[in-house]
Every structure is written in structure tokens, then in C-alpha cells.
Backbone bond lengths (Angstrom), bond angles and torsions (degrees), N, CA, C in turn:
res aa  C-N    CA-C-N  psi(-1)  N-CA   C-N-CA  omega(-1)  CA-C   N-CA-C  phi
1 X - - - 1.447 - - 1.529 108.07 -
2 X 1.297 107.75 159.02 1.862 106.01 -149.35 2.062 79.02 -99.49
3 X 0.975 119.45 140.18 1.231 147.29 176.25 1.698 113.47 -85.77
4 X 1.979 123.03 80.13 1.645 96.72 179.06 1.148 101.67 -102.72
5 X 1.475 122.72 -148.58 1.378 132.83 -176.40 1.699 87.64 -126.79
6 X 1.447 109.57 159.94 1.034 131.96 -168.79 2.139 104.42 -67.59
7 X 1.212 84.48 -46.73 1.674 94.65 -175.98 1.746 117.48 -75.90
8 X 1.805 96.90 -22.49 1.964 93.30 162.84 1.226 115.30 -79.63
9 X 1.508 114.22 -23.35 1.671 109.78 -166.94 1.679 90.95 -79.55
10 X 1.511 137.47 -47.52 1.361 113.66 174.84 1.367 133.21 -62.98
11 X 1.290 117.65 -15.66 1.373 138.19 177.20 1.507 101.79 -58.34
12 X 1.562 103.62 -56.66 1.509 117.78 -175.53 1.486 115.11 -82.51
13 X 1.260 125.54 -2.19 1.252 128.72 149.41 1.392 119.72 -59.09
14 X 1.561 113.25 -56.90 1.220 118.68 -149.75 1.484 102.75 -86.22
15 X 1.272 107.72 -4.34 1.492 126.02 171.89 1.527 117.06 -83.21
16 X 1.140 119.28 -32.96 1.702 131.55 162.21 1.801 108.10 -79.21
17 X 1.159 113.88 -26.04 1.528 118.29 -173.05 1.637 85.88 -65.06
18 X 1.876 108.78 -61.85 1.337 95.97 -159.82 1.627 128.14 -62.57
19 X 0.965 120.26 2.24 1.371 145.34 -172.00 1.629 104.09 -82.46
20 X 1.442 119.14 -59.66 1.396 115.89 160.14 1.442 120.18 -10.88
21 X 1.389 121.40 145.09 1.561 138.81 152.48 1.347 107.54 -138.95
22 X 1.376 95.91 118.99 1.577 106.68 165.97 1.302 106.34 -98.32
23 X 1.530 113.16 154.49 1.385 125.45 179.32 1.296 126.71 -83.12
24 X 1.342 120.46 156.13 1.593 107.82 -166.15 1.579 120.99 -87.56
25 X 0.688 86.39 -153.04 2.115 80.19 -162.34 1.309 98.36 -80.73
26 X 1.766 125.67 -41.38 1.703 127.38 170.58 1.495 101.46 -57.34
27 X 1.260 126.94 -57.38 1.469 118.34 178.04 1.125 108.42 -27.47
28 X 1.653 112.80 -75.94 1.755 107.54 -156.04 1.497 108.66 -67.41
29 X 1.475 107.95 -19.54 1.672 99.91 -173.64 1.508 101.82 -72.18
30 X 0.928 119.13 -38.86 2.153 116.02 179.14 1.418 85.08 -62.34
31 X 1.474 116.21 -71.80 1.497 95.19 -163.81 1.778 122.12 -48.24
32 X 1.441 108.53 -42.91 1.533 88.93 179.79 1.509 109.82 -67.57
33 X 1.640 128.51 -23.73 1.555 109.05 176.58 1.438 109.17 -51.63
34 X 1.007 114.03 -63.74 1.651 128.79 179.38 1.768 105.57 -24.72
35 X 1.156 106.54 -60.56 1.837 105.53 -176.15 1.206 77.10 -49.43
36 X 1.169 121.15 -100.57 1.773 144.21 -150.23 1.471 100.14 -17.96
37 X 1.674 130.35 -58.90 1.240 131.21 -177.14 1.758 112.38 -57.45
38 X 1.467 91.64 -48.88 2.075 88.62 176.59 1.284 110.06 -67.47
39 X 0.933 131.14 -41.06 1.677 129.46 176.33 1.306 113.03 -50.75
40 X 1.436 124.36 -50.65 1.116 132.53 171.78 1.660 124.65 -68.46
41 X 1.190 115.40 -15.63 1.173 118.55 -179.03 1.539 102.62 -107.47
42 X 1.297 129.95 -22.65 1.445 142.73 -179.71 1.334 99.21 -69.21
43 X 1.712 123.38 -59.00 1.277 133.18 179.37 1.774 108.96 -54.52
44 X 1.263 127.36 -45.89 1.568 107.69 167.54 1.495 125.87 -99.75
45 X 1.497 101.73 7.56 1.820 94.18 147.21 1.595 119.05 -63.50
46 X 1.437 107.41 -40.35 1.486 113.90 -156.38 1.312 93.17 -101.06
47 X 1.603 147.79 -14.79 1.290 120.40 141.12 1.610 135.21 -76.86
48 X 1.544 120.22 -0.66 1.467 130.95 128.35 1.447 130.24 -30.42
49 X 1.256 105.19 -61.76 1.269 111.88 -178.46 1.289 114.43 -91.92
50 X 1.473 142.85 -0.89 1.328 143.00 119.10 0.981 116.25 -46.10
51 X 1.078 148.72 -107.95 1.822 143.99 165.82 1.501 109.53 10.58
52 X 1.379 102.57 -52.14 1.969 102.73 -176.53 1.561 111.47 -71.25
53 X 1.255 98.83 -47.52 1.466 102.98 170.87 1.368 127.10 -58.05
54 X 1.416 106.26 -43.54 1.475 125.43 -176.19 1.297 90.56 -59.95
55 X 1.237 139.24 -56.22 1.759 142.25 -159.14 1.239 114.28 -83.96
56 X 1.263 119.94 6.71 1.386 132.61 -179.72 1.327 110.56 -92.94
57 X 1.597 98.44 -73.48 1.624 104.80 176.73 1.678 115.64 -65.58
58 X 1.422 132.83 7.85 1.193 148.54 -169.89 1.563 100.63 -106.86
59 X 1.695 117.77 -38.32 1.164 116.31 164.15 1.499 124.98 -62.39
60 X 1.835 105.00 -54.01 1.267 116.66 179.54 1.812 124.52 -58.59
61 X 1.687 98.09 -29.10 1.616 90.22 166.41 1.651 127.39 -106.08
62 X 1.360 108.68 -5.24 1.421 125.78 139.61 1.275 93.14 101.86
């Protein structure tokens, strides 16, 4: 196991920190519309296909 010193491993942190890009405030806002729209559209696919299903086996046992 590689042996550092306490003060290279933060050095070399703050050296990967600077490397980071965070996204800008329009970014995350499309991106959070985007969740919000798939969630919402995910949620009445899959209560579609409950309902169909549900009315299926509701047919088949009468």
C-alpha cells in the first residue's frame, strides 16, 4: 500500500476538486424539468399497464 503524507493527499485533493465543473443554474433547471417530466410520464405508462392488466385478469376470472 502506497504510503502519503497527510498534507500531499490534501494538496492532491484540492487538485482533483479544481478539475470539477458544476453546472449552471439553466442546466440543473432543464435537468430537474426533465426528471419531473419522466417521472410523470413513467408514472402513467405504468398505471396503463396496470389498469390493462388489472382488466384482464378481472376478465379472465370474471
Amino acid at each position: 500500500m502506497a504510503k502519503t503524507s497527510p498534507a500531499k493527499f490534501v494538496r492532491e485533493v484540492r487538485q482533483e476538486a479544481k478539475k470539477v465543473t458544476w453546472p449552471t443554474r439553466k442546466e440543473t433547471g432543464v435537468a430537474t424539468l426533465m426528471v419531473f417530466v419522466m417521472v410523470t410520464f413513467m408514472s402513467l405508462f405504468f398505471l396503463f399497464v396496470d389498469w390493462v392488466i388489472s382488466s384482464g385478469v378481472q376478465l379472465i376470472i370474471g
